[in-house]
N, C-alpha and C positions, 0 to 999 in steps of 0.2 A: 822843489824848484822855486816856491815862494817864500821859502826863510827870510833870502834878504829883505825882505817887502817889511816884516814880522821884527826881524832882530831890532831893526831900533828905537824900537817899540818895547823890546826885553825890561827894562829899568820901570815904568809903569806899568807895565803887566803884572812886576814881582809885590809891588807897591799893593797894589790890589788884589793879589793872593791870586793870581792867573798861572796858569801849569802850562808851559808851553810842550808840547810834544811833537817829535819830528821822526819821518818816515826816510831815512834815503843817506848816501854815505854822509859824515861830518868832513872834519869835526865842528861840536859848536860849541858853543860859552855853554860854561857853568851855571847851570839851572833850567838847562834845560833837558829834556829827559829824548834822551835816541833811542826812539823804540824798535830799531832793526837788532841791536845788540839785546834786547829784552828777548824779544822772540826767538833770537837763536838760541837763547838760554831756557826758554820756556819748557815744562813740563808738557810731554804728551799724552798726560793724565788729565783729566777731570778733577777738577777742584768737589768737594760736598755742595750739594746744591744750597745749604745754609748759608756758603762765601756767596752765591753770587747771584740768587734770587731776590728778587726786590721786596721789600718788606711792603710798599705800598707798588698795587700799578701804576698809580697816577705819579709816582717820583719822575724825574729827570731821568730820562734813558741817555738822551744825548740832546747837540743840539747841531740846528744846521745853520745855513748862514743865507738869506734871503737879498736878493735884491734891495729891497726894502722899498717902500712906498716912497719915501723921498727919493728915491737912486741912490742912498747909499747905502751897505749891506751892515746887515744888522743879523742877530744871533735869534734864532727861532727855538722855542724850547718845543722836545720831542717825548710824549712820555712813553712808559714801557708799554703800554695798554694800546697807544696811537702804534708803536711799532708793530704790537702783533697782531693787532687789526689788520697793515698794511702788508705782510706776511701772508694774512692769511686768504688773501685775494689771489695768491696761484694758485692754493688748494682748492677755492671756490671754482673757478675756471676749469681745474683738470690743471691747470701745467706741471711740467717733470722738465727734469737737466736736459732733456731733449729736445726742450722746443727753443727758440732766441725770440727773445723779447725786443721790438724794437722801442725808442725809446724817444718821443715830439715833445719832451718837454724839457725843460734846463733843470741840468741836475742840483741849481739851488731851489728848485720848486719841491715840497716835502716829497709830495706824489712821485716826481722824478728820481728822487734820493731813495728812496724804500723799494 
C-alpha cells in the first residue's frame, strides 16, 4: 500500500545499494524484488542451519523504523540476540497460540514490533 510513497525514491535508494522489497500484487520497476512470487516458489524444506544462522548474535537481524526523536522516522537496528530475548518473553510468561496478546503500543516502537 505504501510503494507509491517509496517508488520515487527507487533512483537513490539503488545509488546507495538499498534493496527494496515488496509484499502485495505488482507490478513494479525493475529492481525491485516482489516477494509474494518468491514465497510461492519457496521450498518447504528447511535450509542447513549453516545458511541461515548468524555467525555473530549481535549482527543485524533486521531493522524497524521508529518515529524518531525529531518526528521523523528513522531505521532502528535490531540484533539477532535483541530478537530472541523479545521472543523469549512468551516463554517466560507461559503463553501458547492460545492466548491473544493485546497490543498499547505502536507497532514502530521495538517492544511493539517483537
Amino acid at each position: 500500500d505504501l510503494f507509491g510513497s517509496v517508488e520515487p525514491l527507487l533512483p537513490s535508494l539503488r545509488e546507495d545499494g538499498v534493496a527494496v522489497w515488496v509484499l502485495g500484487a505488482g507490478p513494479y520497476p525493475a529492481g525491485v524484488v516482489a516477494l509474494q512470487e518468491l514465497l510461492d516458489a519457496a521450498s518447504e524444506e528447511l535450509e542447513p542451519e549453516d545458511v541461515w544462522e548468524p555467525e555473530d548474535m549481535n549482527d543485524t537481524c533486521l531493522y524497524i523504523f521508529t518515529s524518531g526523536t525529531t518526528g521523523l522516522p528513522k531505521a532502528a537496528r535490531v540484533s539477532h540476540l535483541k530478537s530472541v530475548m523479545c521472543l523469549s518473553f512468551y516463554e517466560l510468561v507461559g503463553a501458547s497460540s492460545r492466548d491473544v496478546v493485546y497490543l498499547a503500543l505502536p507497532l514502530y516502537h521495538m517492544a511493539g514490533s517483537l
